[in-house]
C-alpha positions as CSV (number, residue, x, y, z in Angstrom):
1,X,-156.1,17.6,-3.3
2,X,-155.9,19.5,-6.9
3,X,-153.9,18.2,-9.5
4,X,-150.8,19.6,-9.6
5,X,-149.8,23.0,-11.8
6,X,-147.5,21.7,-14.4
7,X,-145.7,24.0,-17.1
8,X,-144.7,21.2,-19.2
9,X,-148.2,19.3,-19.3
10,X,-151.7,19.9,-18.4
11,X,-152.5,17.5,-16.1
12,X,-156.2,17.3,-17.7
13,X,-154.7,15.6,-20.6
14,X,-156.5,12.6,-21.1
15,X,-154.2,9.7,-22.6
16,X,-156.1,7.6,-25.4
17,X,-157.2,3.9,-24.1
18,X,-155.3,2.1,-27.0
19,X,-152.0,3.8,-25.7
20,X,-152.2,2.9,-22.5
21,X,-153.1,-0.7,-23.2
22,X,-149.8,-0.7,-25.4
23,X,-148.0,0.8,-23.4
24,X,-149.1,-2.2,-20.5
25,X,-148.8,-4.7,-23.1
26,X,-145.0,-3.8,-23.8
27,X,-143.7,-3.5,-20.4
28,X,-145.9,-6.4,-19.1
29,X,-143.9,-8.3,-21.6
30,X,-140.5,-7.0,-21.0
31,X,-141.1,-7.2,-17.3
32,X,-142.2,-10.9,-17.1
33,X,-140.0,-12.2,-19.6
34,X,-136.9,-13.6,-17.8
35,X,-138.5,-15.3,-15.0
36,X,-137.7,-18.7,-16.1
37,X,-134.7,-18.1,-18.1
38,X,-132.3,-17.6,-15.4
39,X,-131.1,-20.3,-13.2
40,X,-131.8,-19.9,-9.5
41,X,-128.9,-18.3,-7.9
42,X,-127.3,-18.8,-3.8
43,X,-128.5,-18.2,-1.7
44,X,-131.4,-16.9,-1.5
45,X,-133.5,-18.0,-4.2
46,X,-132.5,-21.4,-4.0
47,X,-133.6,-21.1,-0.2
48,X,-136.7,-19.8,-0.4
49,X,-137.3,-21.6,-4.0
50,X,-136.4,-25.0,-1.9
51,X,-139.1,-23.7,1.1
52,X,-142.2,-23.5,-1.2
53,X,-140.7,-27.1,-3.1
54,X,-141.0,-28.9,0.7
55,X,-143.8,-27.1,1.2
56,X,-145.5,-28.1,-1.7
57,X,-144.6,-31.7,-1.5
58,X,-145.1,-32.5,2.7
59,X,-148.4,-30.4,2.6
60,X,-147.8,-28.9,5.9
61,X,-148.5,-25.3,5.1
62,X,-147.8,-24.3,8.7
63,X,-144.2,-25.1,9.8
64,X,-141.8,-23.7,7.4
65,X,-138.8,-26.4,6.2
66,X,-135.8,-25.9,4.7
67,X,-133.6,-29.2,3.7
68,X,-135.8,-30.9,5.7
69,X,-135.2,-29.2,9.0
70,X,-137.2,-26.4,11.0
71,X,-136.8,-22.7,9.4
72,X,-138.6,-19.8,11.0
73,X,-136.7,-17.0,10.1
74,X,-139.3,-15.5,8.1
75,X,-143.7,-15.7,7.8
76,X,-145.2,-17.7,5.3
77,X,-147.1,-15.7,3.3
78,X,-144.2,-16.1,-0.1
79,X,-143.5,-19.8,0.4
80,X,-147.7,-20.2,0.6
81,X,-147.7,-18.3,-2.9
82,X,-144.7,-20.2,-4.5
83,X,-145.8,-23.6,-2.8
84,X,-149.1,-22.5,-4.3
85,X,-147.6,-22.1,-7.9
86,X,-145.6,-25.5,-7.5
87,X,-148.8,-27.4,-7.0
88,X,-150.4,-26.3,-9.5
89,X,-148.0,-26.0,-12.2
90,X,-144.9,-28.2,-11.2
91,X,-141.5,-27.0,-10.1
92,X,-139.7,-24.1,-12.5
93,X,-137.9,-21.1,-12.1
94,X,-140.9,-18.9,-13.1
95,X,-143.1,-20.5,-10.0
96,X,-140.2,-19.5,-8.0
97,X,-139.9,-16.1,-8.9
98,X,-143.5,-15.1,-9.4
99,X,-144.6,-14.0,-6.1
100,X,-141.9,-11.1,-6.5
101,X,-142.6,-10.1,-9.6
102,X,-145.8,-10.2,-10.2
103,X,-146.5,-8.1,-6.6
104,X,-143.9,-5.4,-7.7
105,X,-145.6,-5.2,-11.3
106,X,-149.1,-4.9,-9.2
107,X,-147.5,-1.5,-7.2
108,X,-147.1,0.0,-10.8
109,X,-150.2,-0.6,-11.6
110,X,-151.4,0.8,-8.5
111,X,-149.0,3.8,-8.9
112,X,-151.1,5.0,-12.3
113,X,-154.0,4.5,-10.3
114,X,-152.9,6.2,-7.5
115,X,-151.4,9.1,-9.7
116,X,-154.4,9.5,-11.8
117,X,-156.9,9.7,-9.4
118,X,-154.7,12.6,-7.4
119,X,-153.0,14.5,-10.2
120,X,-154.6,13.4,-13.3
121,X,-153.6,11.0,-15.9
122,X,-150.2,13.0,-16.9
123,X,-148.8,12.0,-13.3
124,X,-150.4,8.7,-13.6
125,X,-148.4,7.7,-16.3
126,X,-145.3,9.2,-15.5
127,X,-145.5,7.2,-11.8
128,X,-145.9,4.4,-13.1
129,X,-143.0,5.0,-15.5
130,X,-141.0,5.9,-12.9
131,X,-141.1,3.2,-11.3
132,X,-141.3,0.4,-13.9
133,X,-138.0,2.1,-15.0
134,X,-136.1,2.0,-11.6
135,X,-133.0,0.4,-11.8
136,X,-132.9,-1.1,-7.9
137,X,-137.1,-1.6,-8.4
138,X,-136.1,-3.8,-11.1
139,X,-133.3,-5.3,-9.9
140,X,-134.4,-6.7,-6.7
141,X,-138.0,-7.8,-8.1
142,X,-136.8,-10.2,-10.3
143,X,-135.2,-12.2,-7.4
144,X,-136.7,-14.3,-5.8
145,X,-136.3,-12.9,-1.9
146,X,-138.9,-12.1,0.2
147,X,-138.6,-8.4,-0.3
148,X,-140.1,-8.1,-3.3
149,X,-144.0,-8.5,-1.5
150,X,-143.0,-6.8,1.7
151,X,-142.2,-3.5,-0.3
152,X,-145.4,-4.2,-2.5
153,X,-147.7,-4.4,0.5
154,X,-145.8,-1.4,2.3
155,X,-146.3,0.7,-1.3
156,X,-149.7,-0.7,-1.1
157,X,-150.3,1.0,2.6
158,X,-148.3,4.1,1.4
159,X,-150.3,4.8,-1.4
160,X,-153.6,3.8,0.6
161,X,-152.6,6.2,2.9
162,X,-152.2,9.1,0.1
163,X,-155.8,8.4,-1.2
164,X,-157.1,7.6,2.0
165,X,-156.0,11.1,3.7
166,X,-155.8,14.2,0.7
167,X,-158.0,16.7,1.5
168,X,-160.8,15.7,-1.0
169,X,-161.3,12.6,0.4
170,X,-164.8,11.8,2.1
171,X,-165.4,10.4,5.2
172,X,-166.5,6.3,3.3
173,X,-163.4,6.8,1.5
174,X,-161.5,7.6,4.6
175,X,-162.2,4.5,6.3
176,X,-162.2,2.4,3.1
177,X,-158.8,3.2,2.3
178,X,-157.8,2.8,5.8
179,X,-159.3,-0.5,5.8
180,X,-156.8,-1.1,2.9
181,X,-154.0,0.2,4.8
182,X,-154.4,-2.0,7.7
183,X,-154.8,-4.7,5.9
184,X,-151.8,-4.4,3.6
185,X,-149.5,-3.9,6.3
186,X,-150.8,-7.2,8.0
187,X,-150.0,-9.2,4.3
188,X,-146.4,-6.9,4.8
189,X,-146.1,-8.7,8.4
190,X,-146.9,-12.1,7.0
191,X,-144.6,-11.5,4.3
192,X,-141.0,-10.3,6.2
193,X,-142.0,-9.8,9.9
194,X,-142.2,-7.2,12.4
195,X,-140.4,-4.8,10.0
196,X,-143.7,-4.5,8.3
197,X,-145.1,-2.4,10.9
198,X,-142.5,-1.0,12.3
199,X,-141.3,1.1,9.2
200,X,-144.7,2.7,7.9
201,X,-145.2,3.4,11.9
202,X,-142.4,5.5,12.1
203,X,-142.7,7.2,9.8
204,X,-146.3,8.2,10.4
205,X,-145.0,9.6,13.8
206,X,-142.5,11.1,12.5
207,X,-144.7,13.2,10.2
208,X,-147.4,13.7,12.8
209,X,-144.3,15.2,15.0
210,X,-143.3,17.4,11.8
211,X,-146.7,18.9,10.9
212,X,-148.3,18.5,14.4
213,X,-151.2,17.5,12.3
214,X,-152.8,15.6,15.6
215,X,-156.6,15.5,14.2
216,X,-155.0,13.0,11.6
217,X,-155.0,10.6,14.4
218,X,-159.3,10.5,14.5
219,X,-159.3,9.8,10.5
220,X,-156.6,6.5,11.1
221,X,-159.5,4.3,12.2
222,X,-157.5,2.8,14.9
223,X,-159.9,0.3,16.3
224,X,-161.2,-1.1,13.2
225,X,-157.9,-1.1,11.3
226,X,-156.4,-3.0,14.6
227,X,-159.1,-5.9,14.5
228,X,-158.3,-6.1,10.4
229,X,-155.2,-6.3,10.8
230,X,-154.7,-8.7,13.5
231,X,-157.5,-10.7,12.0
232,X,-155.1,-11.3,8.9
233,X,-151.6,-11.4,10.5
234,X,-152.2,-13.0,14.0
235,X,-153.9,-16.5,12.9
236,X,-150.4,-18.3,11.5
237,X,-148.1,-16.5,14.5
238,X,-150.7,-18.4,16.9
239,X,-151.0,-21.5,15.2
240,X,-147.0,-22.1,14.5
241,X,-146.1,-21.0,18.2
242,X,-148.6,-24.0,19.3
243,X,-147.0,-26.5,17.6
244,X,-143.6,-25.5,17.7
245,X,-142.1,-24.5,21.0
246,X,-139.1,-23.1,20.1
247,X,-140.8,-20.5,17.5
248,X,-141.9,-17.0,19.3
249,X,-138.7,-16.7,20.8
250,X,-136.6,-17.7,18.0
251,X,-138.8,-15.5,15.5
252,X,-139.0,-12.4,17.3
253,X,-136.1,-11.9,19.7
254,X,-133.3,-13.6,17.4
255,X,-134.8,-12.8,13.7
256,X,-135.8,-9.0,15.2
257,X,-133.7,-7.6,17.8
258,X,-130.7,-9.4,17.5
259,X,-130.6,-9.3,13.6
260,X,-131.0,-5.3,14.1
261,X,-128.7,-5.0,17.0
262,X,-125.9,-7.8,16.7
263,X,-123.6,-9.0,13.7
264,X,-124.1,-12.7,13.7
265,X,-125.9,-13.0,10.7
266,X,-122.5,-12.0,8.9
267,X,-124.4,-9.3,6.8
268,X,-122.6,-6.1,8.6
269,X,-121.4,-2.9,6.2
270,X,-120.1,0.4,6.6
271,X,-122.5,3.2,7.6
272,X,-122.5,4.3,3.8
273,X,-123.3,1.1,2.9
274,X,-126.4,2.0,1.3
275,X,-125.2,5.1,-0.7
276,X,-123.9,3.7,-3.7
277,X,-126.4,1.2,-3.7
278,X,-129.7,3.8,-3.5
279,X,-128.4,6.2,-5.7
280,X,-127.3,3.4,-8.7
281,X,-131.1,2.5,-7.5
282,X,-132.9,5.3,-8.6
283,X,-131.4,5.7,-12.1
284,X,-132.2,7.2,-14.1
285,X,-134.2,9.3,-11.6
286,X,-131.4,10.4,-9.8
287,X,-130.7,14.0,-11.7
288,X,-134.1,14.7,-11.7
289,X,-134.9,14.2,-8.5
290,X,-131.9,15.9,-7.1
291,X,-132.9,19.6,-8.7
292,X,-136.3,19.2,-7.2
293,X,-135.8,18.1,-3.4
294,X,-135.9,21.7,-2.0
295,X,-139.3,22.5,-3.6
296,X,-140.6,19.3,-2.7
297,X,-140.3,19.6,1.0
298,X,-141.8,23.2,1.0
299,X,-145.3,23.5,2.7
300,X,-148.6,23.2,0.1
301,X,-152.0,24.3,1.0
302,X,-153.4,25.2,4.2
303,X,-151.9,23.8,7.5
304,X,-153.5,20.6,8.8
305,X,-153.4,19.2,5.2
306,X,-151.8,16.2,3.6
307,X,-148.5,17.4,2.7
308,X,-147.3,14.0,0.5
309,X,-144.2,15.3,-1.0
310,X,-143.0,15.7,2.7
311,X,-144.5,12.5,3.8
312,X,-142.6,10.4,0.4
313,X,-139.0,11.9,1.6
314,X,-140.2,11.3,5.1
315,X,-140.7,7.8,4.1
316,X,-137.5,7.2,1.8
317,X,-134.9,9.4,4.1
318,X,-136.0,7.1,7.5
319,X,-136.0,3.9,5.9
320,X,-132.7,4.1,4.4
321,X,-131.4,5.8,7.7
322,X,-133.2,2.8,9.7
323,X,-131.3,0.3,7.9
324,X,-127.4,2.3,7.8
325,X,-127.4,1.8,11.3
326,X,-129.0,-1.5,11.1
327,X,-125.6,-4.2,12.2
328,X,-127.2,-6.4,9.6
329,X,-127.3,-5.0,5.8
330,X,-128.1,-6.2,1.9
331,X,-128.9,-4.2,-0.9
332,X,-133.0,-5.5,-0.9
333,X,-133.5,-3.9,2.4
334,X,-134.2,-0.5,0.7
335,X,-136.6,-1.7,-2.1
336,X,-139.2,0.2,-0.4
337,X,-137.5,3.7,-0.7
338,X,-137.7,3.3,-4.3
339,X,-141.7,3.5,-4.8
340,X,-142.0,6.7,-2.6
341,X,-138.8,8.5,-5.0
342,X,-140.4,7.2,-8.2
343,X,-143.7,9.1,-7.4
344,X,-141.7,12.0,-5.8
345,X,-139.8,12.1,-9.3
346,X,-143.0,11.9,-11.5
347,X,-145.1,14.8,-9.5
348,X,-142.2,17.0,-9.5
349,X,-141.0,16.5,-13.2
350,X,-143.9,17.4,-14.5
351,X,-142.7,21.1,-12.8
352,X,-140.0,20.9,-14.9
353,X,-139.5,23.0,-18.2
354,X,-139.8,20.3,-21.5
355,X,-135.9,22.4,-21.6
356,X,-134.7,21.1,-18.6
357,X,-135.9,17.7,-19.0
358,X,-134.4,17.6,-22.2
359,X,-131.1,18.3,-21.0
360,X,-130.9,16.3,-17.6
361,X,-131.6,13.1,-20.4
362,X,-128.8,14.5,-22.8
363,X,-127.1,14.2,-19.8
364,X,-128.2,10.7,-19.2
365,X,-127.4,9.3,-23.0
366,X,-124.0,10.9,-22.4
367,X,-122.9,8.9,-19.1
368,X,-124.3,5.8,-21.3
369,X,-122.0,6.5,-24.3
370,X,-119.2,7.0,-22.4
371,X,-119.9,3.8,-20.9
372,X,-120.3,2.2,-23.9
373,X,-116.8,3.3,-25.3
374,X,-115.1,1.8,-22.3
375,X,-117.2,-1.6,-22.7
376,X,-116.1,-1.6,-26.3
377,X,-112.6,-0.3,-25.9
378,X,-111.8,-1.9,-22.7
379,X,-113.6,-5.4,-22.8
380,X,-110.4,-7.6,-22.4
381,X,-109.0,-5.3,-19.8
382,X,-112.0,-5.1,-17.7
383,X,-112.8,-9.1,-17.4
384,X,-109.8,-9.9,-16.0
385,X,-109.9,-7.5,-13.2
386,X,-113.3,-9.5,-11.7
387,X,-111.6,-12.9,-13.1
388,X,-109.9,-15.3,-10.2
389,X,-109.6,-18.9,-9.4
390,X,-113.2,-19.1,-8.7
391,X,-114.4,-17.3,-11.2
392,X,-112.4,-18.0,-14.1
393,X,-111.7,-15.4,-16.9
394,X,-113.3,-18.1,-19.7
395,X,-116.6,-16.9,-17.7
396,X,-116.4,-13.7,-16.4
397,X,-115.6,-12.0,-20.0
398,X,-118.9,-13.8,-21.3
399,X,-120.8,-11.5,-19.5
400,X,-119.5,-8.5,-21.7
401,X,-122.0,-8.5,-24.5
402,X,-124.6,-8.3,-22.4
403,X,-123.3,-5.6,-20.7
404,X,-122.9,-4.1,-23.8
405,X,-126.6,-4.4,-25.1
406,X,-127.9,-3.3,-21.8
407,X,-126.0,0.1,-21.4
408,X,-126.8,0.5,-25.1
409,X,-130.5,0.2,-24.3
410,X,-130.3,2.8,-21.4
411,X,-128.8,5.2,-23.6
412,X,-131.2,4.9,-26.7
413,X,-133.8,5.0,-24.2
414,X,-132.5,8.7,-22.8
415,X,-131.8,9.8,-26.1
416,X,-135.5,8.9,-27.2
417,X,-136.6,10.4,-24.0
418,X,-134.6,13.7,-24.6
419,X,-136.2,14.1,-27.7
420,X,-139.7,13.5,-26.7
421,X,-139.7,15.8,-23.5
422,X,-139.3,18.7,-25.8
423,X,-142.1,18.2,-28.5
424,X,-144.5,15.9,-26.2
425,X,-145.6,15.0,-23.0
426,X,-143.8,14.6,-20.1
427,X,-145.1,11.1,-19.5
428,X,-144.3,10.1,-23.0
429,X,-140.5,11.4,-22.5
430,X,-140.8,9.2,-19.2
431,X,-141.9,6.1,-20.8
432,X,-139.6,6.1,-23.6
433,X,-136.5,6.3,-20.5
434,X,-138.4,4.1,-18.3
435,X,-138.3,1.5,-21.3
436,X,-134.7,1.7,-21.9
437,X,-133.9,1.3,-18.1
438,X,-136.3,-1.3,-18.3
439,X,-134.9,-3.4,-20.6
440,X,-131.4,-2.9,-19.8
441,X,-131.8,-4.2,-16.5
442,X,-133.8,-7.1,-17.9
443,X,-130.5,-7.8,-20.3
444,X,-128.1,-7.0,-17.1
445,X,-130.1,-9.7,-15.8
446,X,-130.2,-12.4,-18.4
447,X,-126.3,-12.1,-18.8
448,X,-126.0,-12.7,-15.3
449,X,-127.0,-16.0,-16.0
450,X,-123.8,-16.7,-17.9
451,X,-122.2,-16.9,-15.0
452,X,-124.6,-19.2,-13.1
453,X,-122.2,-22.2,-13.3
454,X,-120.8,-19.7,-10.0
455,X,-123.7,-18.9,-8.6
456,X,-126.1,-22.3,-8.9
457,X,-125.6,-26.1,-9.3
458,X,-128.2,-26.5,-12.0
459,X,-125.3,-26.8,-14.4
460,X,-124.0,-29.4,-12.4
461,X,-126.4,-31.7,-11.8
462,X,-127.8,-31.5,-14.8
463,X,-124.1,-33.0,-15.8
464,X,-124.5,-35.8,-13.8
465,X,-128.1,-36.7,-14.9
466,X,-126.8,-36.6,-18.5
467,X,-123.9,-38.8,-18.2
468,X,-125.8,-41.2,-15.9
469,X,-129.4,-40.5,-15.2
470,X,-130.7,-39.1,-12.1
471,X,-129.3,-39.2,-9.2
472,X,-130.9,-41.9,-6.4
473,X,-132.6,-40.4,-4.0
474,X,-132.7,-43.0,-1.9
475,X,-129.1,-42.8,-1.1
476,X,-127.9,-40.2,1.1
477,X,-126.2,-37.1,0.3
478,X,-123.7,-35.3,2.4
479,X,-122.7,-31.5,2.1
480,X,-119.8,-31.5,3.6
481,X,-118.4,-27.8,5.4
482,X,-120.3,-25.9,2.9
483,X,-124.2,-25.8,1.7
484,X,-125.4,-24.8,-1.6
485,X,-129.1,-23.2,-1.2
486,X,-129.6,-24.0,-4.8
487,X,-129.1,-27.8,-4.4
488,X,-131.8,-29.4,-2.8
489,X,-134.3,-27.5,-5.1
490,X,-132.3,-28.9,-8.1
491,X,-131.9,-32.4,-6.3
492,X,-135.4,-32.6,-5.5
493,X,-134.1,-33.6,-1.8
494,X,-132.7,-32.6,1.2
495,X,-128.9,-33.1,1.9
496,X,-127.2,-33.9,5.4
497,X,-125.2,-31.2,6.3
498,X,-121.5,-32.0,7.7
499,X,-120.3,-30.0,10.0
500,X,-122.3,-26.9,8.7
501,X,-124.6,-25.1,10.7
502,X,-124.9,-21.2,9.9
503,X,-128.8,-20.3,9.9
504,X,-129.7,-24.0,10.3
505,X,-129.0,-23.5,13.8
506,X,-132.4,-23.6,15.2
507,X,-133.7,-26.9,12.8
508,X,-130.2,-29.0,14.1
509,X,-130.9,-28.3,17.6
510,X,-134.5,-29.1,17.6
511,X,-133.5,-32.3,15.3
512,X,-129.8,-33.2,15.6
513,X,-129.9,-36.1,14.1
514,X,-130.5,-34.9,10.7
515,X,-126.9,-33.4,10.9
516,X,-123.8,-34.5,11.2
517,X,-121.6,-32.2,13.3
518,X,-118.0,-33.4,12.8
519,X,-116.3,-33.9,9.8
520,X,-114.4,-36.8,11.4
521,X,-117.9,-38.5,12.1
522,X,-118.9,-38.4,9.0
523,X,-115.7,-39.8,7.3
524,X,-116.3,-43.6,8.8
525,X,-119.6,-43.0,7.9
526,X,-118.7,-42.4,4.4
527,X,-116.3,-45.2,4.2
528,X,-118.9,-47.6,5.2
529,X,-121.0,-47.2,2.3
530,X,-122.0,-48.9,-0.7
531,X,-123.2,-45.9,-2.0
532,X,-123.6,-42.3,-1.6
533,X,-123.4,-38.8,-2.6
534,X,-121.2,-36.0,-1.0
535,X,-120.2,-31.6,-1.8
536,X,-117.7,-30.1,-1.4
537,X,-115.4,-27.1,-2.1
538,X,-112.0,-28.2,-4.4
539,X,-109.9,-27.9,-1.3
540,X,-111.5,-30.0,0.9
541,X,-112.0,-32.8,-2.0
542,X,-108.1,-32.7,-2.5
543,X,-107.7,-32.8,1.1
544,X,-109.5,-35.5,1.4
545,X,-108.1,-37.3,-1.3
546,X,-104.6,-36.7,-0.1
547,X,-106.3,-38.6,3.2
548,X,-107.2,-41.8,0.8
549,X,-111.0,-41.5,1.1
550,X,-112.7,-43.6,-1.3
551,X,-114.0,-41.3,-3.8
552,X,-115.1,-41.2,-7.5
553,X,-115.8,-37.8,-9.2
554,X,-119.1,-37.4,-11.1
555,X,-118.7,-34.0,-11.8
556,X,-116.8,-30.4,-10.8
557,X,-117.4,-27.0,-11.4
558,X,-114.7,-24.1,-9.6
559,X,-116.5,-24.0,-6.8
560,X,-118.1,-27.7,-6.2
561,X,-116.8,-30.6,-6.5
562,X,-119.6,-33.8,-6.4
563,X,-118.4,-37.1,-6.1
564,X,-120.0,-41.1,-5.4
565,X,-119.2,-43.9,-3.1
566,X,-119.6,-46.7,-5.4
């Protein structure tokens, strides 16, 4: 493939080794620098947080556990990595989060690598810019869910795929890359299921049916790439279905079909679900991809070439579409879209005249002023419309500031970036924006953690072990109609769930006795004690007081209240 014809940049330019290297060192920083600030949020990084914890601490690195009971909703391959970290290093927030982060950071390295060895070093940079400055990119891999390191293995295949096919590629290179495409979408398999194989598939055949490109098919290396890849996914898959009965039904009919087909997972949307969310996602690419789409999907080269422009909208247009129809929906599910626009944004604005670059992030420091008037202007009006009883105005308005410093970074980052596209590089003008979004979302992120006395009970057990020490463990602890994912990682113990079932479905039927099922079995239970622990919601504790169940408060938050029997 030849580097691309740019008439803002020639993509020959070779970018000086001590600029680079800063430029790593600065968002490496930026990037990792919040991992262990924030608290763990419900549900899901207290869930898979509390995974790798069991994990960690029964060493059975085969059956998955969550509170103690069964959970094979998901493969392994994150909970080995953060049960990995938790050995090693002890149980924090950072060990929790790493696995995400750190594979995301990897698919911007790999994105300069991949850009620069296509297109030169221009592209290079500015792909990796684009995507280190994606607002949903960032977002979502600074959360510990499991979709972090399933869209870094499937960016790892995509861009395997790009190298391995272009036109210049020889026939070892070919099959190496392959090789690497295989294998990454076994580690996507092990890392989120079925879906890992299923997307990139599908959109390989949909682009084979588009360019009819057929001889494609002799340069996949089907029979080698099958034995990798089975190789690395199929061990664990045999190994847990051994041992555990219930797990290949369970894992690929419920956790697949049904989870695609069927609404009991309580995660249904609209069919636009996903528009608001992809294009707040690729800010502050948005405007710049948008004037480019037609020429991107035009035909380059001769026929029976890699057409990768094609084959990134391919990519982001079916996998957003897949997932709209999807009956079950969250915001993650589209992480992997984002690495395919960011490239398609960085290729195609280095087409772009340094003039119209210029203006389309005039246009982006404007939106960011304007935001920053109402934050400044409308601060105590805004709070209270997200303030209720459980989430009081005393917190919510807490978050301002930091609202504040992160649309002001976004918008000294596009005026910086406006001023650079039109007297340097394009990739410069890139980094500059990319840095802003970067650290905006980074400060969106820390201020979320203001309001963590919602979203996590490390605030309130850390109250109790203040006023009293830590809690026994020895004692049992009930969760009564509600579960907390964040509290048996901050407990350091599994609680007994009353009357709560909801994806512990599988674990309670396999082992029933680690649950209670009736709130009115537990309550003679309860009254029976010495001692004990129970949590609840503030309604049912002043139900239950009203009934005259012995119970002594230790400590409340709006949404939890924890109390002793003692």
């Amino acid at each position: 493939m030849n580097p691309i014809e740019s008439p803002s940049a020639s993509p020959s330019r070779r970018l000086s080794r001590f600029y680079l290297v800063g430029l790593l060192i600065i968002f490496s920083a930026v990037w990792f620098s919040n991992l262990e600030y924030r608290k763990l949020v419900r549900p899901d990084e207290g869930r898979y947080a509390e995974i790798g914890r069991e994990m960690a601490l029964s060493g059975d690195w085969l059956t998955p556990r969550l509170n103690g009971l069964k959970y094979f909703e998901k493969p392994p391959l994150q909970y080995w990595a953060t049960a990995a970290a938790f050995r090693l290093f002890g149980d924090s927030h950072w060990g929790a989060r790493w696995w995400p982060a750190t594979t995301t950071f990897a698919c911007v390295l790999l994105m300069f690598w991949t850009g620069r060895r296509l297109y030169g070093e221009e592209v290079g940079l500015s792909a990796a810019a684009a995507l280190v400055g994606c607002t949903g990119f960032i977002i979502n891999s600074h959360i510990n869910t499991l979709d972090g390191g399933l869209a870094a293995f499937m960016t790892l295949g995509l861009l395997g795929f790009l190298l391995a096919q272009h036109s210049g590629a020889t026939p070892k290179e070919n099959r190496n890359w392959m090789l690497v495409v295989w294998a990454a979408l076994a580690l996507a398999v092990l890392s989120k299921g079925l879906i890992g194989v299923v997307l990139p598939g599908a959109v390989l055949t949909l682009y084979l049916l588009i360019q009819r490109d057929w001889p494609m098919l002799t340069r996949l290396h089907l029979g080698k790439g099958l034995a990798l890849f089975l190789l690395i996914a199929a061990p664990w898959f045999i190994a847990v279905s051994l041992v555990n009965d219930e797990f290949a039904r369970f894992f690929f009919i419920h956790e697949h079909f049904d989870r695609f087909l069927t609404k009991g997972h309580s995660r249904e949307g609209p069919w636009h679900y996903f528009i608001p969310i992809l294009l707040f996602g690729i800010m502050p690419w948005l405007p710049f991809i948008a004037v480019r789409l037609r020429d991107g999907w035009r035909q380059n080269g001769d026929l029976g070439t890699l057409q990768p422009l094609r084959l990134l909208l391919i990519w982001a247009v079916f996998i957003f579409l897949f997932f709209s129809v999807s009956s079950s929906k969250l915001p993650s599910y589209i992480l992997p879209v984002f690495p395919a626009l960011a490239l398609f944004a960085a290729i195609e604005m280095q087409r772009m005249t340094p003039e119209l670059l210029s203006r389309l992030a005039w246009g982006l420091a404007a939106i960011g002023s304007g935001l920053l008037l109402v934050l400044l202007l409308g601060s105590e009006r805004i709070a209270p419309l997200f303030a209720k009883d459980t989430s009081p105005f005393e917190i919510v308005r807490d978050y301002i500031p930091w609202l504040l410093a992160s649309v002001a970074a976004f918008t000294a980052g596009a005026g910086a970036a406006a001023g650079l596209f039109r007297t340097c590089a394009c990739s410069t003008g890139m980094a500059a924006l990319a840095l802003g979004s970067l650290t905006a979302g980074i400060l969106a992120m820390d201020g979320h953690d203001t309001q963590s006395r919602l979203s996590s009970t490390y605030h309130i057990v850390r109250e109790i072990e203040s006023a009293q020490g830590p809690l026994d463990r020895s004692l049992p602890f009930y969760s009564v109609r509600m579960h907390d994912q964040t509290l048996p990682f901050y407990l350091k113990r599994p609680v007994t769930l009353v009357q709560y079932i909801d994806e512990f479905a599988l674990g309670l039927n396999v082992e029933p006795e680690k649950g209670i099922a009736q709130v009115e079995d537990w309550k003679p239970l309860w009254i029976a004690l010495d001692r004990g622990y129970a949590i609840m919601n503030p309604a049912n504790y002043e139900r239950f007081t009203t009934e005259g169940l012995p119970m002594r408060v230790l400590a409340r938050d709006p949404r939890r209240v924890i109390v002793s029997r003692q």
